[in-house]
C-alpha positions, 0 to 999 in steps of 0.5 A: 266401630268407624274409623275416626282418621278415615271418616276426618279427611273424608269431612275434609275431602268433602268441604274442599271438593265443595268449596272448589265448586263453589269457587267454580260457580260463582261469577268473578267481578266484572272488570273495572271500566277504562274511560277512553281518553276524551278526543283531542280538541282540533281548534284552529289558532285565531285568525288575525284581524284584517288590517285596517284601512289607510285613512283617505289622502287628503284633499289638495288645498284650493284657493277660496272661492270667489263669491262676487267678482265686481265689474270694474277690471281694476276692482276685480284685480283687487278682488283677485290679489286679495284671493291669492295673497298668502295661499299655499304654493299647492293651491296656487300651483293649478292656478298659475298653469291654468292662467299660463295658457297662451293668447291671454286676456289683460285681466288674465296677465294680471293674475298671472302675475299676482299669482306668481308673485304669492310663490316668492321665489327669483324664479316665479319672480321674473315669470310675473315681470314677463307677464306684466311686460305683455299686460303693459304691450296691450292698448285696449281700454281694458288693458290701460285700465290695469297698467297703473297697476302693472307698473306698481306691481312691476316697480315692487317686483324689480325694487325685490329682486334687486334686493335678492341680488343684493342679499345674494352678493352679500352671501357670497361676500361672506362665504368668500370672506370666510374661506380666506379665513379658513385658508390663513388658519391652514397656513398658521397651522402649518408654520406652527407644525415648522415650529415644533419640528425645528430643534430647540437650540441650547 
């Protein structure tokens, strides 16, 4: 007759020790995969624009061309004044040192003047009575055919700076007479401040 408790754990033995084998020869789950972080984007920071170019300076006024010169020197002179009435003291700048050169012809002399004239300044001014004063020495027929224009030309240059002389002397009369003033207002000022330092008398 088997013994039942004896024949139960053996079962028992049995399924364990099978199961054990079981568990031993089945594959364990594969590992789950890591994703390697993506590599490290190495942009460069962006490059500046160059800066722009300066824009080119602008070209220096010129005086206007001259298309016709006419042949009587007294026309011509016309011509000449007309060209250089109103232009910009940098147009007229080149033009007056290239007329300075010394040994200069009549016609030469004369817009010299003109020129000089067009800058409006005391200066300039007397610089062109110098110019006429050698046009007018000359006794060539050139020459004495612009004196008649020299003269007028010399008559409104003297007529303009005895104006500036006088404008001048009245500037100054002004400024003397307004420092006067500034003076009387001190001394009032002062006699004033005498004033209220002295004791009031009951």
């Amino acid at each position: 007759m088997p013994d039942y408790p004896t024949c139960a754990l053996r079962r028992c033995l049995l399924a364990l020790g099978t199961a054990a084998a079981l568990a031993a020869c089945s594959t364990p789950p594969p590992a789950p995969e890591v994703e390697a972080p993506p590599p490290l984007e190495t942009s460069e920071p962006p490059r500046e624009a160059p800066p722009a170019p300066p824009p080119p300076p602008e070209p220096p006024p010129v005086l206007p061309p001259q298309s016709h010169v006419p042949a009587q020197p007294l026309a011509a002179a016309l011509a000449y004044a007309d060209r250089v009435r109103g232009a910009p003291a940098a147009a007229l700048a080149p033009e007056i040192t290239r007329l300075s050169q010394p040994g200069g012809a009549p016609m030469q002399q004369l817009q010299l003047a003109l020129a000089l004239q067009q800058m409006r300044t005391p200066a300039d001014n007397a610089r062109a009575l110098q110019a006429l004063q050698r046009l007018l020495a000359i006794a060539t027929d050139e020459a004495r055919e612009l004196h008649p224009l020299a003269r007028l030309l010399q008559a409104q240059l003297a007529e303009q700076r005895k104006l500036e002389e006088a404008g001048e002397r009245q500037a100054q009369q002004l400024r003397d007479a307004q420092k006067r003033i500034d003076q009387l207002n001190e001394r009032m000022e002062a006699l004033r401040a005498i004033e209220r330092r002295r004791p009031s008398s009951r």
